[in-house]
C-alpha atoms as an extended CHARMM CRD file, in Angstrom:
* protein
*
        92  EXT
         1         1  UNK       CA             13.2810000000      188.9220000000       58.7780000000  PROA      1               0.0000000000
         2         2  UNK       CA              9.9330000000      189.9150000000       60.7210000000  PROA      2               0.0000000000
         3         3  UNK       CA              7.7240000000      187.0090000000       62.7410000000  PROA      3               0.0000000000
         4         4  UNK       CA              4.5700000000      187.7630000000       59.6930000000  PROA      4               0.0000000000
         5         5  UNK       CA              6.6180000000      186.3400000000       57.1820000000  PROA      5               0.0000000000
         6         6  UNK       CA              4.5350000000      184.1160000000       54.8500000000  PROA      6               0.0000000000
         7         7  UNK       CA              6.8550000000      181.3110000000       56.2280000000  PROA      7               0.0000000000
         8         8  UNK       CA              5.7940000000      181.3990000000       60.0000000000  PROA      8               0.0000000000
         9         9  UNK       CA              2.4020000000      180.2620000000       59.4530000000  PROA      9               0.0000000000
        10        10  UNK       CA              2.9120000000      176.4650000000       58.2630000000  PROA      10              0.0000000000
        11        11  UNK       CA              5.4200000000      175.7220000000       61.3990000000  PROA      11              0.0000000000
        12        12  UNK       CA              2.7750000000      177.4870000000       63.3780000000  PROA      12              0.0000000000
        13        13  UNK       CA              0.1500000000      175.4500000000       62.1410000000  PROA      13              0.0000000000
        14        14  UNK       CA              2.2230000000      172.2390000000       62.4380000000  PROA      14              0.0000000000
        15        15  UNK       CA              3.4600000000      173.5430000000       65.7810000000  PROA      15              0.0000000000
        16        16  UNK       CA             -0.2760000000      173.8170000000       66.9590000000  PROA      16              0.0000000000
        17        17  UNK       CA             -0.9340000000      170.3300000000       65.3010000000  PROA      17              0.0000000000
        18        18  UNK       CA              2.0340000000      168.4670000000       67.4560000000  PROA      18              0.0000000000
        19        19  UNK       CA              0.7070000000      170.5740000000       71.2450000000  PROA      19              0.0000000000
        20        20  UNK       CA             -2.7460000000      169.0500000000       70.5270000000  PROA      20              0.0000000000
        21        21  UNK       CA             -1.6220000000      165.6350000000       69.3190000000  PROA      21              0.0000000000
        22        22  UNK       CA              0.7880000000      165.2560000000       73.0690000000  PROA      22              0.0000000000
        23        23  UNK       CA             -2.7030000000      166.8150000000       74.5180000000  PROA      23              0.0000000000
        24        24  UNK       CA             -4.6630000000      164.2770000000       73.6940000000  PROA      24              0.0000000000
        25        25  UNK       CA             -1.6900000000      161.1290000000       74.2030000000  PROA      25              0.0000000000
        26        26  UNK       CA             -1.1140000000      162.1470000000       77.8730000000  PROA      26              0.0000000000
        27        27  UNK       CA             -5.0640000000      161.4540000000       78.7720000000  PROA      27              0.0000000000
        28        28  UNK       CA             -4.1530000000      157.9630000000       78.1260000000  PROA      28              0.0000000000
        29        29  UNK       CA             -1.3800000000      158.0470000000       80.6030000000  PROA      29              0.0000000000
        30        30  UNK       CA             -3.5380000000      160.3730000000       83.0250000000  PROA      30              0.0000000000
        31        31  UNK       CA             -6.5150000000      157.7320000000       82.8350000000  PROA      31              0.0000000000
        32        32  UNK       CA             -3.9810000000      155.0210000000       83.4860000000  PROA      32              0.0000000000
        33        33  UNK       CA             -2.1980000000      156.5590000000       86.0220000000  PROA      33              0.0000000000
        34        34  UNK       CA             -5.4580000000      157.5060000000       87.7920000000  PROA      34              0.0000000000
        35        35  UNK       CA             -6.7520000000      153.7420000000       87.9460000000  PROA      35              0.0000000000
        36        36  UNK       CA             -3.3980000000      152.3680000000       88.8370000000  PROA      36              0.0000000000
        37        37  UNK       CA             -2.9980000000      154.9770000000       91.7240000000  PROA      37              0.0000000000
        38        38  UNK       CA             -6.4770000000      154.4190000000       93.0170000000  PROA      38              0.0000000000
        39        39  UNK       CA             -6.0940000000      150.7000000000       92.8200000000  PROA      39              0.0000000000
        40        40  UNK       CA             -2.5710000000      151.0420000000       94.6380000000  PROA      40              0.0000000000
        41        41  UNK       CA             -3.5980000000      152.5060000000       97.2700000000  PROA      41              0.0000000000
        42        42  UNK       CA             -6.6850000000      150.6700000000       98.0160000000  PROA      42              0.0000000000
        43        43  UNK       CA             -4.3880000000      147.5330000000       97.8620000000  PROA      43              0.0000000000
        44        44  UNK       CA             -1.8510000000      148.9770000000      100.5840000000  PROA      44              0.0000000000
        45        45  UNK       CA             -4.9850000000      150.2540000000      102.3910000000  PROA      45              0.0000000000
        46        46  UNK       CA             -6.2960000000      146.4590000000      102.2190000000  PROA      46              0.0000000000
        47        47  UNK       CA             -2.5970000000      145.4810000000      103.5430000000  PROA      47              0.0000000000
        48        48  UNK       CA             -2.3340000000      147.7740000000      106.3140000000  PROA      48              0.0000000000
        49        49  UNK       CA             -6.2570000000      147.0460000000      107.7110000000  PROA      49              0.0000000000
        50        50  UNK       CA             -6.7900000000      143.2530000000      106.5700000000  PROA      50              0.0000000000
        51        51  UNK       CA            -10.1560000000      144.2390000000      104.6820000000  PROA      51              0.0000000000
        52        52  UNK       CA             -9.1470000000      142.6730000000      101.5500000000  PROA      52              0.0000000000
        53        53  UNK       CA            -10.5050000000      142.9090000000       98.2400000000  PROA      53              0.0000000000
        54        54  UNK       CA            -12.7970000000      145.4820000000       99.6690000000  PROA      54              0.0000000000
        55        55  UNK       CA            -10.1450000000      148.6160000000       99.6230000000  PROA      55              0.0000000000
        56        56  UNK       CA             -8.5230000000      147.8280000000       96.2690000000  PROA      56              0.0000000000
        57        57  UNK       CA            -12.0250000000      147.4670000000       95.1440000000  PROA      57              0.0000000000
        58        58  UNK       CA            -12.9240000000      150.5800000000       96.1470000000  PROA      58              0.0000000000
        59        59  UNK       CA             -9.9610000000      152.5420000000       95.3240000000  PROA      59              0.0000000000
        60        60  UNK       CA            -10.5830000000      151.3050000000       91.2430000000  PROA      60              0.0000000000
        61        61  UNK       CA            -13.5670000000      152.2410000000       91.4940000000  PROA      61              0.0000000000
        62        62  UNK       CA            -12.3210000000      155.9760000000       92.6140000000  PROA      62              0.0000000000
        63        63  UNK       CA             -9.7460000000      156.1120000000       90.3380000000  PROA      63              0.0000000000
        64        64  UNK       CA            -11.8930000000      154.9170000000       87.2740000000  PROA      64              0.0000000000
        65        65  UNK       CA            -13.9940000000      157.7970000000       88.3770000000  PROA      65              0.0000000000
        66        66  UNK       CA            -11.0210000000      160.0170000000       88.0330000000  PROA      66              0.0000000000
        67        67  UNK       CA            -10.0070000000      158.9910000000       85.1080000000  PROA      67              0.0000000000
        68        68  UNK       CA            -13.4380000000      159.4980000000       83.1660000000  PROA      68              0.0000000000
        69        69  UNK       CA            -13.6610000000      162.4120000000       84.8530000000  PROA      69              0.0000000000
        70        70  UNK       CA            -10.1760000000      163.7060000000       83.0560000000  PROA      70              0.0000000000
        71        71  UNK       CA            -11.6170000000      162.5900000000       79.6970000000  PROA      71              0.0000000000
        72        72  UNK       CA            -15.1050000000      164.1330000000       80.0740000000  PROA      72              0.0000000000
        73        73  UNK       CA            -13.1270000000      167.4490000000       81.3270000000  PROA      73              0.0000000000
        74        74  UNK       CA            -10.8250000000      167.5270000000       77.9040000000  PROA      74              0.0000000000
        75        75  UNK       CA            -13.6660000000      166.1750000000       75.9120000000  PROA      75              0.0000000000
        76        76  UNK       CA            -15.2590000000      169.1570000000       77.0620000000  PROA      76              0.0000000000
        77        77  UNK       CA            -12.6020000000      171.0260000000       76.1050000000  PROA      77              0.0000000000
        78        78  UNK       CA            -11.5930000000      169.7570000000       72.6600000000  PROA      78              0.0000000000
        79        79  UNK       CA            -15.5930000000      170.3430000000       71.6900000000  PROA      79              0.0000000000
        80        80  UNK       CA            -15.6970000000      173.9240000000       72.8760000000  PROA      80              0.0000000000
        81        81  UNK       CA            -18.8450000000      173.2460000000       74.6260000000  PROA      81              0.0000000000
        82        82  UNK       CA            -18.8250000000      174.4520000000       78.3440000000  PROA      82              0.0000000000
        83        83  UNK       CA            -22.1130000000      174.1700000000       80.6830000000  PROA      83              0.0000000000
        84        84  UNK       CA            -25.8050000000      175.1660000000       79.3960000000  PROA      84              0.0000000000
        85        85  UNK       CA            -26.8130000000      178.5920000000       79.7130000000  PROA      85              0.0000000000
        86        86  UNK       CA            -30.1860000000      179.2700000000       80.5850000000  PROA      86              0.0000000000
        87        87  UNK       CA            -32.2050000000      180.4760000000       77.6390000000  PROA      87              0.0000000000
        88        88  UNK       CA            -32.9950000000      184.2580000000       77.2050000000  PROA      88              0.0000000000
        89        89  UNK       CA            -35.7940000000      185.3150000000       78.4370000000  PROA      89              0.0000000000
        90        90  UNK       CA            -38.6860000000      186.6270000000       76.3840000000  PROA      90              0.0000000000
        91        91  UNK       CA            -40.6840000000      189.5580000000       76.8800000000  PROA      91              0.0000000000
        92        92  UNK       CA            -44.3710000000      189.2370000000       76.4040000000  PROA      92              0.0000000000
């Protein structure tokens, strides 16, 4: 049996299929994770200095920013678009 066989190519396909659906469930946990950690540690921070609700505050705020930060990165990636280029130029 040789790895072109005609039978490879739908496990392949449902093989690629299953990687991008985990992919795209783990920037759920990553943006959850991300606000949960942020807001975590700007509660202990509030704690530990007595500046309360202005630490936790802050620390969503960062890790809401980290979180939409993960989801315009694989957004990014999912679309195949990466940064501008700058147009050719012409000659006169």
């Amino acid at each position: 049996m040789t790895a072109s066989s005609g039978k490879d190519a739908p496990i392949a396909k449902a093989t690629a299929s299953h990687y991008q659906t985990l992919a795209q469930s783990s920037l759920g946990i990553q943006f959850g994770l991300s606000i949960a950690i942020g807001t975590g540690a700007g509660y202990w921070a509030d704690g530990r200095f007595g500046t309360k609700p202005w630490l936790t505050l802050l620390g969503l705020f960062y890790g809401s920013l980290a979180g939409f930060r993960a989801l315009h990165r694989a957004a990014k990636q999912y679309t195949g678009s990466s940064k501008p280029t700058d147009p050719p130029e012409q000659s006169p």
